[in-house]
MDAnalysis code that builds the backbone (N, CA, C; Angstrom):
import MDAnalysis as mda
import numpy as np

u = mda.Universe.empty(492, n_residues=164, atom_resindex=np.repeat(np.arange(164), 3), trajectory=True)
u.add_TopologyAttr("name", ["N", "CA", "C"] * 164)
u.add_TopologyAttr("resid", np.arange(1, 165))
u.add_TopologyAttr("resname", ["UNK", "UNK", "UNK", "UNK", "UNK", "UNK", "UNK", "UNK", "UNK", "UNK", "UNK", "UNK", "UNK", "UNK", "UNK", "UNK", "UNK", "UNK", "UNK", "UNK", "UNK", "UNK", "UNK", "UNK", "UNK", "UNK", "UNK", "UNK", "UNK", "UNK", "UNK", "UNK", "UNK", "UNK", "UNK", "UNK", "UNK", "UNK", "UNK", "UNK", "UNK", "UNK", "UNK", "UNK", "UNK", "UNK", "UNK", "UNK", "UNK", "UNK", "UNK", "UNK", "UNK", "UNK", "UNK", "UNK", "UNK", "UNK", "UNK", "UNK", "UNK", "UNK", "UNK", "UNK", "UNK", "UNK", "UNK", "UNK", "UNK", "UNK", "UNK", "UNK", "UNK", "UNK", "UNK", "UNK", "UNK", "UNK", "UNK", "UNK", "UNK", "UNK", "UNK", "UNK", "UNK", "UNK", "UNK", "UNK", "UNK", "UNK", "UNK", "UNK", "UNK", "UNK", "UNK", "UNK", "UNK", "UNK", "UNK", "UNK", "UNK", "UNK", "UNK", "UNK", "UNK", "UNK", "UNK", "UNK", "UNK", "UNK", "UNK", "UNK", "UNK", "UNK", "UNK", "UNK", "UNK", "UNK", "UNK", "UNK", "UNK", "UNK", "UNK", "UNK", "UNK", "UNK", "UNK", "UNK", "UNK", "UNK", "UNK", "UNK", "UNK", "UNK", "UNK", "UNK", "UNK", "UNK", "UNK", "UNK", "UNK", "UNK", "UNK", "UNK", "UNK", "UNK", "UNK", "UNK", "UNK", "UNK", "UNK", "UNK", "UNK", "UNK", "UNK", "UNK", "UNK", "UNK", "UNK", "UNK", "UNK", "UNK", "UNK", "UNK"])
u.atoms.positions = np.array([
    [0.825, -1.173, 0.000],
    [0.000, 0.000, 0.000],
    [0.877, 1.248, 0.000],
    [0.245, 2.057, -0.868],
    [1.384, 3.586, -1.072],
    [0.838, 4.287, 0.166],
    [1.329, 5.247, 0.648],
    [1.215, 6.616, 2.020],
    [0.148, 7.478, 1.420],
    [-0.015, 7.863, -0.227],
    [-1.199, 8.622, -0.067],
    [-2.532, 7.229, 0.065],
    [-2.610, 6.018, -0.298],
    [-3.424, 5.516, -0.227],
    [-4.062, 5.078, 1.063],
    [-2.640, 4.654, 2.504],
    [-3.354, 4.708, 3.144],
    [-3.836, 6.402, 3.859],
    [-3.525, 7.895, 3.416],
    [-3.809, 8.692, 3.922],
    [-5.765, 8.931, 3.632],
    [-6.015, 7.881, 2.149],
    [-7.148, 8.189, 2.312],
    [-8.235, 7.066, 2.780],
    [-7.570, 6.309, 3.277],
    [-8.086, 5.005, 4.009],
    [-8.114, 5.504, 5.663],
    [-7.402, 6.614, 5.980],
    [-7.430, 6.686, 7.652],
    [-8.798, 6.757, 8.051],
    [-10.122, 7.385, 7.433],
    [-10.759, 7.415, 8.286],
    [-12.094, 5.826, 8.230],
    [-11.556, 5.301, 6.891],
    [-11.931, 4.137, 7.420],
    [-11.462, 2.903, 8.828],
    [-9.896, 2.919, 8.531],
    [-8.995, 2.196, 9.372],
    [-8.899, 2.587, 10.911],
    [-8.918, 4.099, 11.278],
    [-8.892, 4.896, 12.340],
    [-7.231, 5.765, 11.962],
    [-7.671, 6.397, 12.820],
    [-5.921, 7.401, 12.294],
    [-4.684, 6.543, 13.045],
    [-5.194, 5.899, 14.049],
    [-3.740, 4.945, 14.719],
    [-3.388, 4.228, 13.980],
    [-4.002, 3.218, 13.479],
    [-3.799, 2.181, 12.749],
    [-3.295, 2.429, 11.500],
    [-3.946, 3.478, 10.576],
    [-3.450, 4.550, 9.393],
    [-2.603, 5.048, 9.948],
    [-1.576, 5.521, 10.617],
    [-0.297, 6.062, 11.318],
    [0.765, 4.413, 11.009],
    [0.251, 3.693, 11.656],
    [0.805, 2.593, 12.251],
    [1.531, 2.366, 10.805],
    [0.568, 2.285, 9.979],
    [0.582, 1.817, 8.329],
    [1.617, 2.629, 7.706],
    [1.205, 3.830, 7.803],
    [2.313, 4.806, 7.052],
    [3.575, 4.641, 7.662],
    [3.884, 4.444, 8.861],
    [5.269, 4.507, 9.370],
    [5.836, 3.009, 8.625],
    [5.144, 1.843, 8.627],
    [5.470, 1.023, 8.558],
    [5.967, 0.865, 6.648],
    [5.278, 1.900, 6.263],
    [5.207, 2.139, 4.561],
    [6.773, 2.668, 4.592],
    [7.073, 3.432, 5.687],
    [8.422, 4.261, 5.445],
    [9.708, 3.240, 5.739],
    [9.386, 2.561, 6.832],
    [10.025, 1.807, 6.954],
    [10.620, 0.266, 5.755],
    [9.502, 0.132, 4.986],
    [9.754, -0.619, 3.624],
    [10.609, 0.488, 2.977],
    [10.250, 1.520, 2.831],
    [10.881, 2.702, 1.803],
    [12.303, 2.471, 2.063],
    [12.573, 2.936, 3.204],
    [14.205, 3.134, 3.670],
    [14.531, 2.551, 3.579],
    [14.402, 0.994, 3.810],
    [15.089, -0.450, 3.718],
    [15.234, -0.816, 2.046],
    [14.428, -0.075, 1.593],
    [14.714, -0.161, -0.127],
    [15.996, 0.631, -0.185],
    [16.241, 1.882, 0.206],
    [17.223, 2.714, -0.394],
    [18.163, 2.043, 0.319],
    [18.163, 1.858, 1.306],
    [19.322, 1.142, 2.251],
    [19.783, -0.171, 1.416],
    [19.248, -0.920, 0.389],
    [19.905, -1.592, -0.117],
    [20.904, -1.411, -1.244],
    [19.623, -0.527, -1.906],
    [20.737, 0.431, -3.080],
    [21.916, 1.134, -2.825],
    [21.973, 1.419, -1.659],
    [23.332, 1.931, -1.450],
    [24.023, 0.785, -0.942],
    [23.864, -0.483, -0.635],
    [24.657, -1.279, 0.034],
    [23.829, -2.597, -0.426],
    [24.544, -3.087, -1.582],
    [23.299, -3.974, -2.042],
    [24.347, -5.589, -1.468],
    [25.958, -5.265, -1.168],
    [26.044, -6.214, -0.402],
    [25.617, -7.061, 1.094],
    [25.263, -6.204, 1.588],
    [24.421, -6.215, 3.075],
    [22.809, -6.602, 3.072],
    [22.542, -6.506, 1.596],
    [20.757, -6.330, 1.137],
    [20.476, -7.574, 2.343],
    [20.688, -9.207, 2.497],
    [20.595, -9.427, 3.232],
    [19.942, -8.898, 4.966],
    [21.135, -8.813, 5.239],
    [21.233, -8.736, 6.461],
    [20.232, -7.038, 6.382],
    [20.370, -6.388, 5.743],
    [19.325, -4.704, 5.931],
    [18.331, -5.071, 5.902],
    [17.745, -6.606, 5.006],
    [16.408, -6.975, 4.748],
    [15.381, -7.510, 6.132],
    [16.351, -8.161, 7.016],
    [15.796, -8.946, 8.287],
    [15.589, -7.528, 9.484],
    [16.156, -5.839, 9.030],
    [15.980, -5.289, 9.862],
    [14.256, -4.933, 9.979],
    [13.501, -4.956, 9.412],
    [12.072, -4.650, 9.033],
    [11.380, -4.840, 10.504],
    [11.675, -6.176, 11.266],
    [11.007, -6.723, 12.382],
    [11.593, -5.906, 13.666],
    [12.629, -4.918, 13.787],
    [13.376, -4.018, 14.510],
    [12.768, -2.144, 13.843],
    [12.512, -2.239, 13.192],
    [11.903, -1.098, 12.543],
    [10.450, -0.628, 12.720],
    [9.886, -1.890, 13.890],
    [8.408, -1.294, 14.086],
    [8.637, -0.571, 14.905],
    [7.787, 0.997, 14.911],
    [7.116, 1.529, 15.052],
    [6.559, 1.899, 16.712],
    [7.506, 2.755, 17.555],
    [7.083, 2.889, 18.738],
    [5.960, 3.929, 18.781],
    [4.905, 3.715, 19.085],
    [3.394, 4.506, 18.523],
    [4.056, 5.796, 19.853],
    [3.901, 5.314, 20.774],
    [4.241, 5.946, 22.215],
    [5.422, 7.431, 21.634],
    [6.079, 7.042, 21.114],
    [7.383, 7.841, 20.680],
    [6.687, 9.090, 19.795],
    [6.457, 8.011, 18.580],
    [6.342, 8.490, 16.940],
    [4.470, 8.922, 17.014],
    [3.440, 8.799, 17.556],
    [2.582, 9.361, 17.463],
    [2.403, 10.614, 17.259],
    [1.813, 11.531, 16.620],
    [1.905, 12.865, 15.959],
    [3.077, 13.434, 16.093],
    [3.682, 12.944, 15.680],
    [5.037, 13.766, 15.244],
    [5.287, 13.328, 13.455],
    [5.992, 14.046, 12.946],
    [6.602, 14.335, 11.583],
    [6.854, 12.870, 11.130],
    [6.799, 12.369, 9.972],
    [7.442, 11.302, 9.392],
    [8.716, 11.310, 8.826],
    [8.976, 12.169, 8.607],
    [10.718, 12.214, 8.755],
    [11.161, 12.317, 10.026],
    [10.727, 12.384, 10.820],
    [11.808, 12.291, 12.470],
    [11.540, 10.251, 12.675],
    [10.710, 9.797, 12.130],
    [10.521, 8.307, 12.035],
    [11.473, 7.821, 10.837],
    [11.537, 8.746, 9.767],
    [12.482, 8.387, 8.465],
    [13.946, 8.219, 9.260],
    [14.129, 9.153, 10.096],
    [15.622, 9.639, 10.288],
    [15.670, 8.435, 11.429],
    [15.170, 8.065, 12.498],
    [14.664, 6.699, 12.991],
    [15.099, 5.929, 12.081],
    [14.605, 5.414, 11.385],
    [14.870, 3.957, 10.502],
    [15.835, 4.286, 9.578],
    [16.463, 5.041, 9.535],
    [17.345, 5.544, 8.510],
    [19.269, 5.135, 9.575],
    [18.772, 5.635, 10.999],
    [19.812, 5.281, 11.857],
    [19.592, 3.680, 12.089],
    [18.334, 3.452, 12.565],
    [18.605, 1.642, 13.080],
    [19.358, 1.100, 11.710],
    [18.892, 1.306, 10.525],
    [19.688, 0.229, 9.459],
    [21.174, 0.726, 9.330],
    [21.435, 1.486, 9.422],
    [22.871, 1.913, 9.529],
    [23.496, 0.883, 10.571],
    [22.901, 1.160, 11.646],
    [23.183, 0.358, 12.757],
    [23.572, -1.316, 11.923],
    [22.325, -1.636, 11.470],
    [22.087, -2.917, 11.519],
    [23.469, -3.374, 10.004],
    [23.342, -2.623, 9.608],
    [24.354, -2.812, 8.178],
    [25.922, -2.565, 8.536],
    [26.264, -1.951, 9.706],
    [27.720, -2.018, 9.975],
    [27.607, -2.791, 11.797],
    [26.709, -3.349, 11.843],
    [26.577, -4.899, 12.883],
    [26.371, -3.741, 14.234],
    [26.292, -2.695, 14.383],
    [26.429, -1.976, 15.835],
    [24.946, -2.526, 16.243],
    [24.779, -2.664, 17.714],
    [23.700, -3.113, 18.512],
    [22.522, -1.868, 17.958],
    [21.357, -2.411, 18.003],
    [19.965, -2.075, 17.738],
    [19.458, -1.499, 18.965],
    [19.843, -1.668, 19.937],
    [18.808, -1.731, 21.161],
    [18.779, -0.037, 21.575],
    [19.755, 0.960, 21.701],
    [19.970, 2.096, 22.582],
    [18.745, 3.093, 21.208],
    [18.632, 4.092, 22.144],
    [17.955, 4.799, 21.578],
    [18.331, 5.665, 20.170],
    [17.801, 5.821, 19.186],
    [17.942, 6.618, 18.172],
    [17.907, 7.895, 18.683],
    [18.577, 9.047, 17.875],
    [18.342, 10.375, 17.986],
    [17.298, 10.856, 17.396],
    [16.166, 10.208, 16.746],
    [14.954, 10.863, 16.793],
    [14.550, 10.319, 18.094],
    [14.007, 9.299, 18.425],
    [13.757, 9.022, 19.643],
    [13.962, 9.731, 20.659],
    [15.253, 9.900, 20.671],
    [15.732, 11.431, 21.828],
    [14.957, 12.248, 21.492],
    [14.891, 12.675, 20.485],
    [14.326, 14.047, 20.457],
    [12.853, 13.982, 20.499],
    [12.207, 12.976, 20.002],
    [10.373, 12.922, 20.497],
    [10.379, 12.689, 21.625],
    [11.616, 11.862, 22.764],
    [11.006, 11.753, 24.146],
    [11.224, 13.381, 24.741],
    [12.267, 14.356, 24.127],
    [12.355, 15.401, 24.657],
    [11.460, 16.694, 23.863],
    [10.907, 16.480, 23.308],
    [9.480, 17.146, 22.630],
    [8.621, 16.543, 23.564],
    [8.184, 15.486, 24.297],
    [7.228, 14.717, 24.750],
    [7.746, 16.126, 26.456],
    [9.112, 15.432, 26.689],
    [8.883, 16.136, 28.161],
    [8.640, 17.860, 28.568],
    [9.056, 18.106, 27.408],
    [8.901, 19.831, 27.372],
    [7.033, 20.300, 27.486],
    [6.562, 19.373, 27.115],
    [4.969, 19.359, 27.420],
    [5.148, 19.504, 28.866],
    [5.554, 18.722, 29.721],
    [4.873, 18.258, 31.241],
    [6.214, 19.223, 32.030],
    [7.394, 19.519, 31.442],
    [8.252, 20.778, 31.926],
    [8.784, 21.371, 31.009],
    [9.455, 22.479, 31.803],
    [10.883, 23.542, 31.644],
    [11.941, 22.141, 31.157],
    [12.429, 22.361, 29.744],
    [13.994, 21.392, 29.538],
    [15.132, 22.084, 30.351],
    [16.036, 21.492, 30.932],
    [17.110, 22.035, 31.674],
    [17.928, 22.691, 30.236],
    [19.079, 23.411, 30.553],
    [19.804, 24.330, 29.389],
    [20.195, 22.940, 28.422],
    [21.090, 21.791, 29.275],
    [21.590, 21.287, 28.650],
    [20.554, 20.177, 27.564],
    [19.160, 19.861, 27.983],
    [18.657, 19.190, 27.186],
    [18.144, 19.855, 26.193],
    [18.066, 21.818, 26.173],
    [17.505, 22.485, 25.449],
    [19.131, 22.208, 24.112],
    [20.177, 22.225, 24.754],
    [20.776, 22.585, 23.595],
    [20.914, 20.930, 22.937],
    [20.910, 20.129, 23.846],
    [20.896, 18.775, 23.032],
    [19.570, 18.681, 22.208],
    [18.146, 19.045, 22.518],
    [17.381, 19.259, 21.258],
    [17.483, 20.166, 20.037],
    [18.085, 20.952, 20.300],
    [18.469, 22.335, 18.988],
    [19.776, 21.315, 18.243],
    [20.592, 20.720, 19.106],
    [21.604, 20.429, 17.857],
    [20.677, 18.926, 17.023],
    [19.915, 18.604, 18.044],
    [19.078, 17.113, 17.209],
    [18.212, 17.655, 16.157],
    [17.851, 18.901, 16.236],
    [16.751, 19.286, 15.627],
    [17.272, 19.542, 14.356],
    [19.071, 20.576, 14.491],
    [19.402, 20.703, 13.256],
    [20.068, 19.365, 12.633],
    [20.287, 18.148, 13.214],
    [21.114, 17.355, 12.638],
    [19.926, 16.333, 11.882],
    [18.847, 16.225, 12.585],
    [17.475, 15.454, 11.989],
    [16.682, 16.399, 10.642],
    [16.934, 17.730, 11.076],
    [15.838, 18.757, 10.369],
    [17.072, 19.623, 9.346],
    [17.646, 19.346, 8.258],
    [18.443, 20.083, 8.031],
    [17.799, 22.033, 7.502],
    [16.894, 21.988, 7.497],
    [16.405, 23.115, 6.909],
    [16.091, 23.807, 8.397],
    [16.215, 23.711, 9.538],
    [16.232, 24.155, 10.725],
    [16.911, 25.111, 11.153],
    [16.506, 25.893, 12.002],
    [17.290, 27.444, 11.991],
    [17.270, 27.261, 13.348],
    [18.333, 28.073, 13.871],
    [18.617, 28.530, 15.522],
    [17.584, 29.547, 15.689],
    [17.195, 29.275, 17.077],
    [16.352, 30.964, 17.149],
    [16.755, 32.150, 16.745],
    [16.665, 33.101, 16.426],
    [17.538, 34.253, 16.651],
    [18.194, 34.356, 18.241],
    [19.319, 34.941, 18.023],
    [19.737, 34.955, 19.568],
    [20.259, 33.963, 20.256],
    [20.244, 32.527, 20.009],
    [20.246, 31.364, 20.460],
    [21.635, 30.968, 20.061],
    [22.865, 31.422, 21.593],
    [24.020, 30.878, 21.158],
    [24.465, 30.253, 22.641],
    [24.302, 28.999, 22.445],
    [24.856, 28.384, 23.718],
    [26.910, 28.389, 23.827],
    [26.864, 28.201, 25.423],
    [27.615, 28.263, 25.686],
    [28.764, 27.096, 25.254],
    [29.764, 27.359, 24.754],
    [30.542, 26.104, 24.698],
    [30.789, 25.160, 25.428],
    [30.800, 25.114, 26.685],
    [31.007, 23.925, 27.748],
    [29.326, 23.124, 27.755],
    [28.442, 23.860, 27.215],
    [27.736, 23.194, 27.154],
    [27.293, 22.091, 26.346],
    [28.544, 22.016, 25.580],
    [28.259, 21.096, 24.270],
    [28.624, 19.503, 25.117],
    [29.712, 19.590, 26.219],
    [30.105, 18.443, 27.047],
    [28.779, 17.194, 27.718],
    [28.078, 18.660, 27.976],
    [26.549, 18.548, 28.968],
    [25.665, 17.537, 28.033],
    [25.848, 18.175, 26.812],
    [24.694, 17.940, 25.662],
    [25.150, 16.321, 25.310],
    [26.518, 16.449, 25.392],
    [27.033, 14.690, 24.808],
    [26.631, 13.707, 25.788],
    [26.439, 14.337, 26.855],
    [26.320, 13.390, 28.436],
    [24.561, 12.811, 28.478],
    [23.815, 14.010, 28.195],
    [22.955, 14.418, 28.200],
    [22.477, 13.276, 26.995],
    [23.208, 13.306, 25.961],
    [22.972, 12.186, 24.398],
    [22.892, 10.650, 25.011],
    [23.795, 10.467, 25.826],
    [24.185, 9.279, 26.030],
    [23.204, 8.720, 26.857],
    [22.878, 9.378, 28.509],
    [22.015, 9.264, 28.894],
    [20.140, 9.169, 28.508],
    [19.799, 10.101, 27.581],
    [18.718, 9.641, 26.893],
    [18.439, 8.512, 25.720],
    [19.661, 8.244, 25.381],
    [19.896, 6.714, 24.272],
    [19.426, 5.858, 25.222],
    [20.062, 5.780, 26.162],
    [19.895, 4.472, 27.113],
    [18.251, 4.586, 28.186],
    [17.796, 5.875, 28.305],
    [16.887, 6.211, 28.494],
    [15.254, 5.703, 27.412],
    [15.548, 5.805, 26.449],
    [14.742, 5.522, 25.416],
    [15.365, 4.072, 24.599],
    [15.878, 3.347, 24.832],
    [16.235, 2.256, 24.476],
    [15.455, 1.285, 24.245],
    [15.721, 0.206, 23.558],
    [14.365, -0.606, 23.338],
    [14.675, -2.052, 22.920],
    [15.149, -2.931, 23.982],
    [15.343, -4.381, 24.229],
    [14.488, -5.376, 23.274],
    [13.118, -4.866, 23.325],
    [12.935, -5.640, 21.772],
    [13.658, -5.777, 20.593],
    [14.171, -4.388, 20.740],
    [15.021, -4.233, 19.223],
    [16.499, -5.155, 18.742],
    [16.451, -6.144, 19.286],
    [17.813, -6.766, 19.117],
    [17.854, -7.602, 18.270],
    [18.162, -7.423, 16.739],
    [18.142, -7.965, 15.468],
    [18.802, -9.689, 15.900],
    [19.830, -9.940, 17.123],
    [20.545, -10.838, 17.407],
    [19.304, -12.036, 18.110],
    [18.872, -11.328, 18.964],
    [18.199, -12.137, 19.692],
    [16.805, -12.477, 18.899],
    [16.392, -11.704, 17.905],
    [14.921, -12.396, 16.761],
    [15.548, -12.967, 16.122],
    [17.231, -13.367, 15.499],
    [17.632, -13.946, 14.665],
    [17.510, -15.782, 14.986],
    [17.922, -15.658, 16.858],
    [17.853, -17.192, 17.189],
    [16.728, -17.380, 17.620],
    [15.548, -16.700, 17.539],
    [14.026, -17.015, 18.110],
    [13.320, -17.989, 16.780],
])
């Protein structure tokens, strides 16, 4: 099924399930290009599909490119063998879009979302005015590491569905 087809199927299907669909449409997409660029790995990029579903919790109304850029990192992952499980940097950045709802981001998670935002969003602009401090870039890496492992996702282990 193509993305405009299921866009006009959502209100038969419900919009979750039509969400569910489209992400899962993107996720075929990327794993296509991901072969073309690496058609020796096609394999092994092909079995990532079952690691590529779709955390609704995360990816619910948010952008389909912050889910592109999602599945665009796990197969990377999965095509030069690095573990599946820690969190993506979209992930970071929808759980820290998610917490800025319920608070104030501390400085350092504000500047770790501005640099995710420009490294996910390339057409993304700094606020005006918006020049963090350099030591804060230390904060922001700490800050990276800690929300990977924060948003991580133990299902995702291409190793462990391989011997199931």
């Amino acid at each position: 099924m193509t993305i405009p087809m299921l866009d006009a199927m959502a209100p038969i299907l419900g919009e979750n399930i039509a969400s569910l669909f489209r992400l899962m449409g993107i996720a075929e997409e990327e794993i296509a290009e991901a072969i073309k660029r690496h058609p020796l790995e096609a394999i092994q990029i092909n079995r990532a599909f079952s690691v590529l579903c779709p955390r609704m919790n995360l990816f619910a109304h948010k952008t389909q490119e912050l889910y592109r850029h999602h599945a665009r990192e796990i197969l990377e992952r999965v095509r030069s063998g690095e573990d599946t499980r820690p969190g993506t940097k979209a992930e970071v950045l929808a759980a820290l879009a998610e917490s800025s709802f319920a608070s104030v981001l501390n400085e350092s998670a504000h500047v770790l979302a501005d640099r995710l935002m420009a490294d996910i969003f390339p057409e993304y602009q700094q606020p005006e005015g918006w020049a963090p401090q350099e030591w804060m870039d230390g904060a922001a890496d700490d800050a990276l590491k800690a929300a990977r492992r924060l948003v991580s996702d133990d299902s995702r282990d291409l190793n462990q569905k391989r011997s199931n």
